[in-house]
N, CA, C and O of each residue as an XYZ file, in Angstrom:
308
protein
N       0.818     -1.205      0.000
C       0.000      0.000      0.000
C       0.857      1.263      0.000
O       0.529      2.354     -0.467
N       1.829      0.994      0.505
C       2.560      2.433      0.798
C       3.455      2.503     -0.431
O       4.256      3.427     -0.573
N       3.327      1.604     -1.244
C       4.493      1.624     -2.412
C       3.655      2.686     -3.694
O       4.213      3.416     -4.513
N       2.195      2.458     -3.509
C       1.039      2.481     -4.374
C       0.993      4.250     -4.325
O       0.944      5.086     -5.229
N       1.034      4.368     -2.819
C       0.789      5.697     -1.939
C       2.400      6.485     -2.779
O       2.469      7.374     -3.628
N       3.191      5.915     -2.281
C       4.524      7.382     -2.459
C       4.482      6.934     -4.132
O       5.513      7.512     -4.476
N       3.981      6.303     -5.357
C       4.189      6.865     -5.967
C       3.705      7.801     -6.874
O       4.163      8.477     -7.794
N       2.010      7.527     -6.005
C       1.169      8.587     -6.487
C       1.449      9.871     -5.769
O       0.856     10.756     -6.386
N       2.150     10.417     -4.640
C       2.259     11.421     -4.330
C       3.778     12.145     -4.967
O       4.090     13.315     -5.185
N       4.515     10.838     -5.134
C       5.847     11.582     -5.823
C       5.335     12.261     -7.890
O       5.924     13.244     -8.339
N       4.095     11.402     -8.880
C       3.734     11.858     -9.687
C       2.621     13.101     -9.202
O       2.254     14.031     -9.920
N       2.270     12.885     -8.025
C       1.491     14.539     -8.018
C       2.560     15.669     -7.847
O       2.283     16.790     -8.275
N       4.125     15.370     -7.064
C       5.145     15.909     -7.047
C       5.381     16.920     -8.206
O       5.171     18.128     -8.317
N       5.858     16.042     -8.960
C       5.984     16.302    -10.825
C       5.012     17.076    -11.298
O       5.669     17.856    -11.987
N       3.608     17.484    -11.434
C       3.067     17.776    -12.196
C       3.200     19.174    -11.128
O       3.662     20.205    -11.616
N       2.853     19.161     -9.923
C       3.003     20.249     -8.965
C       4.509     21.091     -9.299
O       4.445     22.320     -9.325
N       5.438     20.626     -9.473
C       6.540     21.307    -10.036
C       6.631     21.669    -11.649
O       7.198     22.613    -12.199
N       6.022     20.799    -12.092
C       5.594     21.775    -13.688
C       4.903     22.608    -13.648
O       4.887     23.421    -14.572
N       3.792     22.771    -12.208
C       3.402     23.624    -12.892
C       3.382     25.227    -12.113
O       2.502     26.047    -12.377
N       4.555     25.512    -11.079
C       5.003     25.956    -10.276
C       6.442     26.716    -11.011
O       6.800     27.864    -10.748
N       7.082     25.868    -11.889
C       8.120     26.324    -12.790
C       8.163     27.880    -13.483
O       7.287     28.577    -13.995
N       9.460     28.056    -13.269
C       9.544     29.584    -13.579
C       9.490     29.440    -15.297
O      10.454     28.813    -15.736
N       8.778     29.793    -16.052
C       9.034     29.873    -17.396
C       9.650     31.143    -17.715
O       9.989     31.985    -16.883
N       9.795     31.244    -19.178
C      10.526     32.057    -19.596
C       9.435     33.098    -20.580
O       9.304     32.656    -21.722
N       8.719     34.282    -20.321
C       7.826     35.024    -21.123
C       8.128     35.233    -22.549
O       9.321     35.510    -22.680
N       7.488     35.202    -23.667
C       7.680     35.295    -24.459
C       7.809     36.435    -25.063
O       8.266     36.421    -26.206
N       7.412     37.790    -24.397
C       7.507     39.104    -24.444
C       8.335     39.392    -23.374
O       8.373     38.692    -22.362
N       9.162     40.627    -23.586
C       9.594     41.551    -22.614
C       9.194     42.160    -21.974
O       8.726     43.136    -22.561
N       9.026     42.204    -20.649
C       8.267     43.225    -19.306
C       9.264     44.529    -19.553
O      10.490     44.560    -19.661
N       8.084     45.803    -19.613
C       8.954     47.015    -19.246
C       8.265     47.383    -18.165
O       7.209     47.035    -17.635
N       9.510     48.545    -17.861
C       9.137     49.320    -16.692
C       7.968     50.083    -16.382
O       8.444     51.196    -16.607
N       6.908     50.284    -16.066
C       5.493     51.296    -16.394
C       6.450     52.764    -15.839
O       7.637     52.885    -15.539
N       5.358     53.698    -15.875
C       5.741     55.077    -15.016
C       5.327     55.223    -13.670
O       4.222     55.036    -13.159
N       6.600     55.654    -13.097
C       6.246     56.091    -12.140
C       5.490     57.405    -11.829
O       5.511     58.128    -12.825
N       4.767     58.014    -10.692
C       3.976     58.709    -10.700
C       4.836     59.627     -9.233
O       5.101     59.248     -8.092
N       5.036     60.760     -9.855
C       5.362     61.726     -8.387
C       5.414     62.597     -8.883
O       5.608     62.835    -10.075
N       5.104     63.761     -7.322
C       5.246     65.134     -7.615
C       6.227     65.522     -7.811
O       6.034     66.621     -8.330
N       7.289     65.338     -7.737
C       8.390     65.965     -8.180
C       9.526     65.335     -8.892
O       9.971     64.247     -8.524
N      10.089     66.096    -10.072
C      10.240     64.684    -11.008
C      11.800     64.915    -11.108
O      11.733     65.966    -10.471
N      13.137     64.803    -11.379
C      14.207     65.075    -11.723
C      14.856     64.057    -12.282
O      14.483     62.884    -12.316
N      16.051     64.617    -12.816
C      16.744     63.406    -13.807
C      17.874     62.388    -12.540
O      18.419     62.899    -11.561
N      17.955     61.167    -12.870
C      18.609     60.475    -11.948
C      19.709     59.560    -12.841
O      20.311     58.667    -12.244
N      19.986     59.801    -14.374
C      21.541     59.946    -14.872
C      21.711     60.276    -16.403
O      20.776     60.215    -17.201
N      22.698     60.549    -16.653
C      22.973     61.821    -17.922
C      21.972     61.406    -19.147
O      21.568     62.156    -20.035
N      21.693     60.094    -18.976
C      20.611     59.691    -20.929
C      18.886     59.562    -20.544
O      17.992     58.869    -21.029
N      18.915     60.851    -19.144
C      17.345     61.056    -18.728
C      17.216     62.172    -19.251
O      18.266     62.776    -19.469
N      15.614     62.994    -19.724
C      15.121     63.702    -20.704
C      13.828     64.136    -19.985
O      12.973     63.405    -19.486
N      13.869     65.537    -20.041
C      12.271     65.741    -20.115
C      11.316     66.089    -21.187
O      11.567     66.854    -22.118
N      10.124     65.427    -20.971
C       9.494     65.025    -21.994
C       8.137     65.540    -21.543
O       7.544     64.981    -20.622
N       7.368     67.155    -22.509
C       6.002     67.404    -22.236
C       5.202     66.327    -22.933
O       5.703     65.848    -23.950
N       3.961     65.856    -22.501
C       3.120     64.935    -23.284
C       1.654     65.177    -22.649
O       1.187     64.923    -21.538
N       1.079     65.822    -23.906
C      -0.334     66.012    -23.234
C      -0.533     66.863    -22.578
O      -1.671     66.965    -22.121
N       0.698     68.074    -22.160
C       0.612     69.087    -20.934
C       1.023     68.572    -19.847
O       1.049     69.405    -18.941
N       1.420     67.355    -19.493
C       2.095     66.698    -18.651
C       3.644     66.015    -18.967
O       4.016     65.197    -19.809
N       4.466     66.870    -17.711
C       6.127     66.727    -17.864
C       5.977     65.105    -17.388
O       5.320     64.527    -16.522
N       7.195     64.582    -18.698
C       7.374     62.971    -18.419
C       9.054     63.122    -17.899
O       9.617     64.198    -17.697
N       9.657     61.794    -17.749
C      11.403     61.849    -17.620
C      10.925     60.112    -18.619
O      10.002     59.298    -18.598
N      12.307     60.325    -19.423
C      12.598     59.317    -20.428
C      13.801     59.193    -20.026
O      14.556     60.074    -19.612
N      13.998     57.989    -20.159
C      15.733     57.541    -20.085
C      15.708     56.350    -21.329
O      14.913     55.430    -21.523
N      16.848     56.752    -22.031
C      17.118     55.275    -22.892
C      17.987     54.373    -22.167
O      17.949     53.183    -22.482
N      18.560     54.655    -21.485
C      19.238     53.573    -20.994
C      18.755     52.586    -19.972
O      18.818     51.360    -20.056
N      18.190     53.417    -18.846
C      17.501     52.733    -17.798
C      15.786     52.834    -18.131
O      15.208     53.862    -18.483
N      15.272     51.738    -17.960
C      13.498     51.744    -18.170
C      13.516     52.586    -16.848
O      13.291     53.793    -16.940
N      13.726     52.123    -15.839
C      12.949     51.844    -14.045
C      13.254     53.594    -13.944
O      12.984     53.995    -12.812
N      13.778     54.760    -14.924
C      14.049     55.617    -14.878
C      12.918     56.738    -15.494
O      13.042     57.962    -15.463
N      11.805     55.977    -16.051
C      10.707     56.391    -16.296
C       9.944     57.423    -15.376
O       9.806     56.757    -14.350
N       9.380     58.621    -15.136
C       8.382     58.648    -14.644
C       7.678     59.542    -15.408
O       8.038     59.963    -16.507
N       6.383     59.913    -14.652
C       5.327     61.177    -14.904
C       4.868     61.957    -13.535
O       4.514     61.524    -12.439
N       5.002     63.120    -13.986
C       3.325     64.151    -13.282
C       2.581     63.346    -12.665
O       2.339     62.215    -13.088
N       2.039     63.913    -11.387
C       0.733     63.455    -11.229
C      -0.188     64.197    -11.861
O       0.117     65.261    -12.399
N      -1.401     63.718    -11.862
C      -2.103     64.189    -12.721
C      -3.670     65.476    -11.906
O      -4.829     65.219    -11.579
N      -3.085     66.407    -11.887
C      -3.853     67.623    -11.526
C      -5.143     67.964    -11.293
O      -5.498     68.770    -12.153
N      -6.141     67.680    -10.400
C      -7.705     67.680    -11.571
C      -7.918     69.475    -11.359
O      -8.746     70.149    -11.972
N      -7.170     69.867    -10.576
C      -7.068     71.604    -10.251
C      -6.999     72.209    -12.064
O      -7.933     72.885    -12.496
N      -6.041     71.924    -12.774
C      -5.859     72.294    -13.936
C      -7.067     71.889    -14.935
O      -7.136     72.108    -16.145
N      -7.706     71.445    -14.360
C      -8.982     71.264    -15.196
C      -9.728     71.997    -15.570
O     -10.243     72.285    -16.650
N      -9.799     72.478    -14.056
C     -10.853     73.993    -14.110
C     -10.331     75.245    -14.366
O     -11.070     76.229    -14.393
């Protein structure tokens, strides 16, 4: 019985680790924007960027160097 037992729990093992497995995405994750009030450059290939009436920071080199504006609803009115 116990032979019957560990080897149905060692094949639930297996499928539990397939399917727990780190794969590999088939797309690239980027960085989104960050959002703050106050925005500055944090190294020399960062850029400011108006869009929409709202100041962005671009970096080509670093994504995670992204941000934006928050977004105002004062300027609305």
């Amino acid at each position: 019985m116990s032979g019957v037992l560990n080897r149905t729990l060692s094949q639930g093992n297996s499928i539990i680790r397939q399917l727990l497995a780190v794969r590999n995405p088939m797309c690239q994750e980027t960085a989104g924007f960050k959002v703050k009030s106050r925005l500055k450059l944090r190294c020399r290939s960062c850029y400011f960027l108006r869009v929409e009436g709202r100041l962005h920071v671009e970096c080509n080199e670093n994504p995670r160097h992204k941000a934006r504006e928050v977004f105002d609803v004062k300027k609305l009115w």
